[in-house]
N, C-alpha and C positions, 0 to 999 in steps of 0.2 A: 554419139553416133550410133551407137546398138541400140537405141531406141528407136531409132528411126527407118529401121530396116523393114521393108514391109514384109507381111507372112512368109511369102514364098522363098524370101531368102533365107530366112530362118528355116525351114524345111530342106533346103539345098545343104544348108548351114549341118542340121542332124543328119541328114545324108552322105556326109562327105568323114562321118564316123569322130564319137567323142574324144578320140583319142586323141584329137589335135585340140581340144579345149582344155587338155587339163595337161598337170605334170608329173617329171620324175621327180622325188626325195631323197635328200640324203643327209644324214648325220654329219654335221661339221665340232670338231674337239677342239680346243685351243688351250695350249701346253705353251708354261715358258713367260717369266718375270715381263718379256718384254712386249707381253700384249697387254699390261698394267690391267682394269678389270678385266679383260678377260679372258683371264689364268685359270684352267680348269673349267671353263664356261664351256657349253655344247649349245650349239641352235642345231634347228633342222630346214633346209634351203630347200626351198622349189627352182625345178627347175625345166628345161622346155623338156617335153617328153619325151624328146630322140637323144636327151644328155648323156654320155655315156661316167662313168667315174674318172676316166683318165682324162677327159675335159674338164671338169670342173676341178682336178687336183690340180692340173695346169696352169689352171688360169687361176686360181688361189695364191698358188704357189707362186708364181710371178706379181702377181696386184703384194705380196707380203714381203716380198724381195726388193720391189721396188722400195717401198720403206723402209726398211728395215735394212738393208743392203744384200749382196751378191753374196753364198753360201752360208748366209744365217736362218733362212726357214728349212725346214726337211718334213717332208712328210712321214707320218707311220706308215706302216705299210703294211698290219695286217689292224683286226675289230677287237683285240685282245684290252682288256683293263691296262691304262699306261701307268708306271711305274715311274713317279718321277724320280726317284733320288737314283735313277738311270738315266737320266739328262743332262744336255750339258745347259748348265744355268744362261752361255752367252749366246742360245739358239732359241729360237721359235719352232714350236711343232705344232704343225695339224695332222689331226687323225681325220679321217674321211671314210663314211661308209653309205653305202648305199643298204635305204630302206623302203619299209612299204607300209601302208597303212594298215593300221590293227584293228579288229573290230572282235570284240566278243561274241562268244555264239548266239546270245539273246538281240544284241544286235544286226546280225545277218541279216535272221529272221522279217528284219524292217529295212534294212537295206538290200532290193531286192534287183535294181536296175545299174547300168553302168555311171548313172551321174550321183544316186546314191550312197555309192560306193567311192565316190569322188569330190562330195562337198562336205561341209563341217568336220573337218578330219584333225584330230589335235592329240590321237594316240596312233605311233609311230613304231613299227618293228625291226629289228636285226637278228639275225641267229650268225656264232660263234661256234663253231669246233673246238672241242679240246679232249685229250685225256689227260690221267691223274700224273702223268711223268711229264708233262709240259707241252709234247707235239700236237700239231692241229686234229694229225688224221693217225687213225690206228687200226689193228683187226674190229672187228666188231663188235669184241665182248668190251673192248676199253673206249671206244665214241660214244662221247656224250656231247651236250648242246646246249648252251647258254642262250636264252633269248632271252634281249634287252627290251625292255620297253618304256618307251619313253612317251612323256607326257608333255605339250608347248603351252605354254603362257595362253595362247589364240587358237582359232580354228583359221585351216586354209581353207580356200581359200582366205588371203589377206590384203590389206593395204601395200603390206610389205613381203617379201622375200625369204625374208627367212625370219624368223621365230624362234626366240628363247624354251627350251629345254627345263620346266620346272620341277619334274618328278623322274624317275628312273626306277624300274621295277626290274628286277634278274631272275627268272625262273631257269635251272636246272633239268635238265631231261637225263635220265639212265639211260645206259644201253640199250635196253630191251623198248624203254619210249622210244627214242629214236627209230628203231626198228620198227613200230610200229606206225609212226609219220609219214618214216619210209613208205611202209607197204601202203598206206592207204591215200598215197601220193601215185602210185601207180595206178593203183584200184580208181583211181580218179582218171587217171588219163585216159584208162583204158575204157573209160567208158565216156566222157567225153569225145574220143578218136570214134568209138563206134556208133554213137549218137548226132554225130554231125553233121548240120544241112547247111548247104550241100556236100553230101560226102567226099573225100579227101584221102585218098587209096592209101597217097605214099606218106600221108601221117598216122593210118591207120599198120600198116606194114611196118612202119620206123620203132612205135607202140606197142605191136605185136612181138617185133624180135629182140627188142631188148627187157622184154617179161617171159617169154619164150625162148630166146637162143640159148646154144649150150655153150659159149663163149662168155657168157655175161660175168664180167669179176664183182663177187658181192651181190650178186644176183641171189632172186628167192629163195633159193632153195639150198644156199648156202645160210641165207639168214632164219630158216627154219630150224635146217640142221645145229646152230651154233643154238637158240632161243627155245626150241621145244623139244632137244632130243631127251631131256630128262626136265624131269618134273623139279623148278627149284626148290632151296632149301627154309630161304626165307619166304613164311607164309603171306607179308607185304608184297609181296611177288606174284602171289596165285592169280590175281582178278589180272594183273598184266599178262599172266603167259593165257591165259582165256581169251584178254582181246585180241591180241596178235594171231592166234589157232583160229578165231571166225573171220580176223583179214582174211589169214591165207583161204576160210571157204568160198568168203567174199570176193575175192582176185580170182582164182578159181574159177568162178562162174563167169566173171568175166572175161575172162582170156577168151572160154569160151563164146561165148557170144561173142567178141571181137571175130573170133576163127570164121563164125558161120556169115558173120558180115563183110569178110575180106572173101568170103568165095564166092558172094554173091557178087563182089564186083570186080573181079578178075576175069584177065581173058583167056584162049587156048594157052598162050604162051606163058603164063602164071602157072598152070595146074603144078607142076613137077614144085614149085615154092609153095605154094597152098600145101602139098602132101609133105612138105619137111616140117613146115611149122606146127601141123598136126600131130606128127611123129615125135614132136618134141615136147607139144603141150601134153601128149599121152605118157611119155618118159616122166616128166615133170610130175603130172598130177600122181603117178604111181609112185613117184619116191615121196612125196606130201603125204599120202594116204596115212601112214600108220604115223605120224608126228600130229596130223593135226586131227586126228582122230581119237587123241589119247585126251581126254576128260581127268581133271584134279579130281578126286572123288570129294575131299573139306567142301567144295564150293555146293556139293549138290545134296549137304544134308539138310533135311528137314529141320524146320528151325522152331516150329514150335509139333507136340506129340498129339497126334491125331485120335482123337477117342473114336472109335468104330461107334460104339453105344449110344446113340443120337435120342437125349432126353429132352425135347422142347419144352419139357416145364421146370427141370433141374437148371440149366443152363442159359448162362447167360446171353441174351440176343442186342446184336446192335441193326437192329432191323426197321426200319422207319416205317411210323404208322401213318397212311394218308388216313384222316377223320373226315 
């Protein structure tokens, strides 16, 4: 039948936006003797793009109850590694987590459009909260961040639905990484808020006060103060507290920018909010100044010894001859 659609439906078709052609993903886990193979097996399900996770745990959850009977499946209920010999051997568990497709940075690059980013997809991501004493969530200096990534037998789109789970990769993030995802998850919005056509006041204002309020819990300037008030000790350290010190220049400049683009579309009745969030971005950049101004000096020594004495016949040239 899609073949037969003459052009202009197909143009109504892209006009009514891709996001009704493709889907949401999520990680399905299956735990428990009495899913016979597939005990410890993972797929990853597509599913219509408005799915939310508590629909699809639902409806899981019942289609496996129905078999299996009335109080023998449970779901997990957070993305943590399952621990079986915590189980009880006469239940079935599903783990259930919503992910998103993964794409390398060299990949972007070539995936540049929204269908691009939505066809042959068969690396799949979750990220995981934990500190070292077991809780999800912690001050700042103990959040770190498991992301999973997982690999499917197929590309989706598929024939089918969901798809076997053949690789599993766990990268580890520090505190100070995190911190740094953080800020330049902001550094993102804030410039996508202030870059967008047609512009969109109240998601440029929503953008602006939660990188500028002074209410923000864990806000920047908290995560500066914890990450660049002193120079670490471990010198595996140094290149991360560098990129995090040119986030915050890079946030920075955009807050600003954001500023002078929310006043340009404000109206009389705005001015008195334009002049707080000013006030605040001025408070802000001043308590930033002397943390993210402070330069490792290790990072910035010369690494090979510069001879003043410049002998063009002594010395060796790697200088290409055109004949």
């Amino acid at each position: 039948l899609s073949l037969s659609l003459p052009p202009l439906s197909w143009v109504s078709l892209q006009s009514s936006g891709w996001e009704r052609m493709f889907g949401t993903y999520f990680r399905v886990g299956f735990y428990g003797c009495r899913f016979g193979d597939l005990d410890e097996q993972e797929f990853v399900y597509k599913e219509p793009s408005i799915t939310k996770l508590a629909e699809i745990s639902h409806r899981l959850e019942e289609f496996y109850s129905e078999r299996f009977g009335d109080d023998t499946v449970e779901i997990v209920k957070d993305s943590n590694p399952v621990d079986k010999t915590k189980l009880d051997p006469n239940k079935a568990y599903l783990q259930i987590t919503y992910v998103e497709p993964f794409f390398d940075t060299y990949e972007l690059k070539e995936r540049i459009t929204y269908f691009d980013k939505n066809y042959n997809l068969r690396a799949f991501m979750y990220c995981t909260p934990f500190t070292l004493d077991g809780r999800a969530h912690g001050e700042l200096h103990e959040q770190y961040k498991r992301k999973s990534i997982l690999t499917t037998s197929h590309a989706f789109p598929y024939i089918k639905t969901r798809i076997n789970v053949v690789h599993k990769e766990e990268i580890i993030s520090m505190p100070i990484e995190v911190a740094i995802e953080d800020m330049q998850k902001k550094t993102q919005e804030l410039a996508f808020a202030t870059h967008q056509e047609p512009s969109d006041p109240k998601m440029l204002q929503m953008v602006l006060q939660g990188s500028v309020g002074t209410t923000v819990n864990q806000g920047p300037l908290e995560v500066a103060q914890v990450f660049l008030s002193e120079i670490p000790n471990d010198p595996k350290l140094y290149r991360h507290h560098n990129k995090l010190r040119l986030c915050f220049k890079d946030f920075t400049k955009r807050c600003e920018d954001a500023l002078r683009k929310n006043k340009s579309l404000i109206g009389p009745d705005q001015k008195e909010y334009q002049r707080e969030l000013e006030r605040n971005y001025h408070r802000l950049k001043e308590s930033l100044q002397p943390l993210i101004n402070r330069k490792i000096p290790q990072l910035y020594k010369p690494v090979l010894q510069v001879n003043s004495h410049r002998d063009s016949f002594s010395r060796l040239s790697l200088r290409k001859l055109e004949i």
